[in-house]
N, C-alpha and C positions, 0 to 999 in steps of 0.2 A: 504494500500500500504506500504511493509517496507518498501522505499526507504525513505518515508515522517516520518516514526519515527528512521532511525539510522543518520538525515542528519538536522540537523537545520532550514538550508538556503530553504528546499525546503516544502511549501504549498498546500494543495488542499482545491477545496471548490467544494460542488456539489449544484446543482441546480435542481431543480424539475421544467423541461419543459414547461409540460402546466400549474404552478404556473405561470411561469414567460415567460412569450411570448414574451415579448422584447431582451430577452437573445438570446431565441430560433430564432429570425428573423437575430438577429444581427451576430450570428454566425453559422446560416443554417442547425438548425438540424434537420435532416429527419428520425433519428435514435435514440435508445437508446441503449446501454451507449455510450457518442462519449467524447473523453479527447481532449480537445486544452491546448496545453503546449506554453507559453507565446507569444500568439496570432499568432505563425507560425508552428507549429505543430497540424495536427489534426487527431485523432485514429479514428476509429467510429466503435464498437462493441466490445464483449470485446472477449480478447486476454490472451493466455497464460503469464504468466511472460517473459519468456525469449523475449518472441517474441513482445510483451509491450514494454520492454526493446530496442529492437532491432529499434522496429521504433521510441520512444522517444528519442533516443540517438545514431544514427546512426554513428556517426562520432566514438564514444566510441567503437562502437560494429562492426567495418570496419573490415575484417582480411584483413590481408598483402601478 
């Protein structure tokens, strides 16, 4: 993800599902790839950049 190497402050980690089943109950995945961005955002599948972009940061990516 560029975002995670021009940007410090911002982390990922991934998780392998069925390693870890407790992840997987605790945050209801039924899919793979599904991104939860600071336990209130959750992507599930994967996405264009833009459009990644679009729903991790919706307030960013609003036009007027």
């Amino acid at each position: 993800m560029k975002m995670a190497f021009s940007n410090p402050h911002i982390t990922a980690t991934a998780v392998e599902a069925q390693e870890f089943m407790d992840l997987s109950r605790r945050y209801r995945v039924t899919g793979v790839p599904k991104t939860i961005i600071n336990d209130s955002v959750e992507i599930l599948g994967g996405l264009p950049e833009d459009d990644f972009i679009a729903q991790a940061f919706p307030d960013l990516t609003a036009t007027s």
